[in-house]
LOPA-501762 format. One line per field, with one value per residue (C-alpha): residue number from 1; x, y, z; residue in one letter. Coordinates in steps of 0.001 Angstrom, whole numbers. Layout:
<rs>
num = c(NUM,...)
u = c(X,...)
v = c(Y,...)
w = c(Z,...)
residuo = c(a,...)
</rs>
This chain:
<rs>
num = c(1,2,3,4,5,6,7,8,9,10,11,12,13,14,15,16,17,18,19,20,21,22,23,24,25,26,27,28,29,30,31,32,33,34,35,36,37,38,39,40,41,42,43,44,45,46,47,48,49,50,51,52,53,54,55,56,57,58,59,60,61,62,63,64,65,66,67,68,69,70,71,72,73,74,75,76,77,78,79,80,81,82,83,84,85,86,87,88,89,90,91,92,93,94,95,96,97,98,99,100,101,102,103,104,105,106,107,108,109,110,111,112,113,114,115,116,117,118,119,120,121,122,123,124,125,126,127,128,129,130,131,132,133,134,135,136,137,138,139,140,141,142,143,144,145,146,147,148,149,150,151,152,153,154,155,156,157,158,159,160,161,162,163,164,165,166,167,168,169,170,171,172,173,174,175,176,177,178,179,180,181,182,183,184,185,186,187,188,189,190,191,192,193,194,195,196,197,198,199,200,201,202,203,204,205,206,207,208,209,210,211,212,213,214,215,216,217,218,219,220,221,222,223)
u = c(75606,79254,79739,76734,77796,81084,79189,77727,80655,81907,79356,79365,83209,82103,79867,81687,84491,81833,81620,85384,84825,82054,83364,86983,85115,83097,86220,87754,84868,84663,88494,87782,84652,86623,89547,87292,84368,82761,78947,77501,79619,79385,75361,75980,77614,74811,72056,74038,74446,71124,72965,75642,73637,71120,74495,75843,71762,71319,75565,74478,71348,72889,75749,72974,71200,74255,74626,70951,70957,74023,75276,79113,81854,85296,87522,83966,82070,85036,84627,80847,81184,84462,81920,79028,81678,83317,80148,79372,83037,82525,78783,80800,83241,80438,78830,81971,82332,78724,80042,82699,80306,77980,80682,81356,77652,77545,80761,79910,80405,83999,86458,85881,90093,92131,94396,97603,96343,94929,98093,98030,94349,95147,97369,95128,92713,95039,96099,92442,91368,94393,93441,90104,91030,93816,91071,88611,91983,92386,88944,89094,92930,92957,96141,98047,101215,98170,96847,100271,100646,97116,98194,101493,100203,97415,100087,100611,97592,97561,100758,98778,96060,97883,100258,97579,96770,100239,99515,96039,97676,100946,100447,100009,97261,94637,92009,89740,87876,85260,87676,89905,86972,86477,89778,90214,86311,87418,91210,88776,86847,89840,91670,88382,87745,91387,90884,88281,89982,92375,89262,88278,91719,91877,88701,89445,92580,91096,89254,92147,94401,91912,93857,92659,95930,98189,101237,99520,100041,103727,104625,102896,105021,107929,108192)
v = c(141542,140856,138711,136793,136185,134408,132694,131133,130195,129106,127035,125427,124889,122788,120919,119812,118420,116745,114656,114110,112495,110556,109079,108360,106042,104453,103631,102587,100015,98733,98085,95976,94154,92901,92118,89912,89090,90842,90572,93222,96249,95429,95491,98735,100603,100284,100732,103794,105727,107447,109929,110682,111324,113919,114930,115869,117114,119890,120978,121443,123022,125413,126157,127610,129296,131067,131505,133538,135325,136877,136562,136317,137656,137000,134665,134050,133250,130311,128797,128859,126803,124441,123938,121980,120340,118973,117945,115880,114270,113058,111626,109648,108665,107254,105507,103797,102803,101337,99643,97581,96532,94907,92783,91825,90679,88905,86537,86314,83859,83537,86485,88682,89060,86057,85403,86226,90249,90844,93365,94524,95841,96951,99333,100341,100810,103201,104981,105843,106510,109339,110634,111071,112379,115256,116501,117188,119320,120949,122251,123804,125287,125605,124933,124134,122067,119201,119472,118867,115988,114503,114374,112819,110019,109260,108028,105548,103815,104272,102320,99541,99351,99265,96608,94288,93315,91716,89438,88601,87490,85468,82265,80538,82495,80112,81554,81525,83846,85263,86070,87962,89846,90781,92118,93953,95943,96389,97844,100520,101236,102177,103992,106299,106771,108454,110181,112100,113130,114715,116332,117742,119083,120998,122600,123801,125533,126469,128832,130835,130739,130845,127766,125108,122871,122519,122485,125642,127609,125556,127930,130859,131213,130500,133371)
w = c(103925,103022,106117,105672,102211,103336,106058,103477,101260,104062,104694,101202,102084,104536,103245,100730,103266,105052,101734,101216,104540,103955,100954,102646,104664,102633,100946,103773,104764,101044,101159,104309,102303,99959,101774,104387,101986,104761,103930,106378,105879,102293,102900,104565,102376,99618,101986,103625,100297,100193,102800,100746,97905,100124,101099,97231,96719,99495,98539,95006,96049,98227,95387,92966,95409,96357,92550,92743,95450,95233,92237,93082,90778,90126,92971,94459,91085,90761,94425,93887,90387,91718,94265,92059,90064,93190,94362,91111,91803,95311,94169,91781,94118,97006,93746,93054,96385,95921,92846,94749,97575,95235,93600,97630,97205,94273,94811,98892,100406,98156,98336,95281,94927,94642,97133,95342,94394,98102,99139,95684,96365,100136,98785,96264,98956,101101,98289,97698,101253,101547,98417,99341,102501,101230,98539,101872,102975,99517,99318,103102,102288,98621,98759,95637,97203,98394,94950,93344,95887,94957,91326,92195,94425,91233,89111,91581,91470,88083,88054,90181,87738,84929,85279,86996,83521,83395,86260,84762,81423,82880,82071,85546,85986,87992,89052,85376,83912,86207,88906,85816,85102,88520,89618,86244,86669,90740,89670,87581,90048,92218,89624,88516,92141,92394,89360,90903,93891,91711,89745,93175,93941,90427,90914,94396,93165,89798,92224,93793,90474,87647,85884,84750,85682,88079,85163,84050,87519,87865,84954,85607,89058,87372,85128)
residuo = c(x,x,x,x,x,x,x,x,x,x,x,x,x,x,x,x,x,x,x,x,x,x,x,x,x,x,x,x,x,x,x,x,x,x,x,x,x,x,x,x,x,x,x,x,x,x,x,x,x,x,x,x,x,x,x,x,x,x,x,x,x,x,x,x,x,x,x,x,x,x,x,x,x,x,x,x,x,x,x,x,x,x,x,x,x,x,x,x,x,x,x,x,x,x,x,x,x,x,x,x,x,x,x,x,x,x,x,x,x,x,x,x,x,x,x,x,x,x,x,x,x,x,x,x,x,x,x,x,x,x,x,x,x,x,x,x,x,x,x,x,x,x,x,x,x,x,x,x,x,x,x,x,x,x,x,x,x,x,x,x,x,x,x,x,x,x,x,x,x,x,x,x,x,x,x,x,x,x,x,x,x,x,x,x,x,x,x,x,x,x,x,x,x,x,x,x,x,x,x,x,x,x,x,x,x,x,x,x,x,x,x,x,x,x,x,x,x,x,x,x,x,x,x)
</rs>
C-alpha cells in the first residue's frame, strides 16, 4: 500500500510539472505576441487555455483525493497541501498569460508596446519564462538552492517593473495615454506572473522544511 501511495504522490509531482511547463510556454508564445503583434498565436493562447485549466482541475482533484483516501501525515500531509496551492499559482499564471494575449487583440493590428520599451519587455519575458521553468524543477527536486535562486531573479523583474513608471512619466514621453496605460497593466502582468513562480517555489520547499520562508530555513541552518 505504501508504494502505491508514493506512486501516487509521485504522480501529483508530476502533474504539477506538466503545468510549470505548460505555462512556460504560454509565456513564451505571449512574449512573441506582443513583440510581433502576432495575431494568431495571440488567438491561440486564449483559445488553448481550456487545457491548462482541465490541467490545474484533475491536479487539484487528484490532491484531495489523495487527501481522503489516505489521509497523509507529517512531510507527506505538506507535499499533498503545497500541492493544491501550487496548483492555484500556475492557474493564475496561464490566466495571466491569457491576460496579455487579449491586449495583443485589442490593439492588433498596432504593436501593444511602443517601440522604445520592446527590449525592456523581452527581458521581462525571459525572465518570466526561466522562472516559470526553474519552479517546474523545484517542485520535482524540492530543492531549496532553486528556490533561493527563484526569489533572487524576482527582484529583477521587479526592478523592471518598477522603474518603467519613470520612463512613462519623462517628459518626452510620445506615445499618449492609451499606450501608457497599456505598458503599465502589461509590466503587472509580468511582475504578478513572477510572483507566483516564487509562490510555487515556497510551497514546494515549505514541504521538506516545514517553513514558511526561505529567510526562515537560511537561519535555521545557520545555527
Amino acid at each position: 500500500m505504501r508504494d502505491v501511495y508514493h506512486e501516487q504522490l509521485g504522480q501529483l509531482v508530476d502533474r504539477l510539472a506538466g503545468m510549470s511547463r505548460m505555462v512556460s510556454e504560454s509565456m513564451e508564445r505571449a512574449t512573441f505576441a506582443i513583440s510581433e503583434s502576432d495575431l494568431d498565436v495571440a488567438c491561440h493562447i486564449v483559445a488553448d487555455h481550456a487545457r491548462l485549466e482541465q490541467a490545474w482541475s484533475d491536479a487539484e482533484h487528484y490532491a484531495f483525493a489523495i487527501l481522503a483516501l489516505q489521509s497523509p501525515v507529517a512531510t507527506d500531509l505538506r507535499v499533498v497541501l503545497a500541492a493544491i496551492h501550487a496548483t492555484k499559482s500556475l492557474a493564475r499564471m496561464g490566466s495571466l498569460t491569457v491576460h496579455m494575449a487579449e491586449a495583443v487583440q485589442r490593439r492588433h493590428p498596432h504593436p501593444v508596446v511602443p517601440q522604445l520599451l520592446m527590449p525592456r519587455f523581452a527581458e521581462m519575458g525571459r525572465i518570466a519564462i526561466w522562472l516559470a521553468a526553474m519552479a517546474g524543477q523545484v517542485i520535482v527536486t524540492r530543492d531549496l538552492t532553486f528556490a533561493r535562486t527563484l526569489a533572487t531573479v524576482d527582484e529583477e523583474m521587479d526592478d523592471l517593473h518598477r522603474t518603467l513608471f519613470t520612463v512613462i512619466d519623462y517628459q518626452e514621453w510620445a506615445y499618449g495615454t492609451a499606450a501608457a496605460v497599456d505598458v503599465t497593466l502589461l509590466s503587472r502582468l509580468y511582475e504578478r506572473f513572477a510572483d507566483h513562480a516564487v509562490s510555487v517555489a515556497r510551497h514546494s520547499t515549505y514541504a521538506v522544511t516545514g517553513r514558511p520562508s526561505f529567510d526562515d530555513v537560511a537561519v535555521a541552518t545557520s545555527r
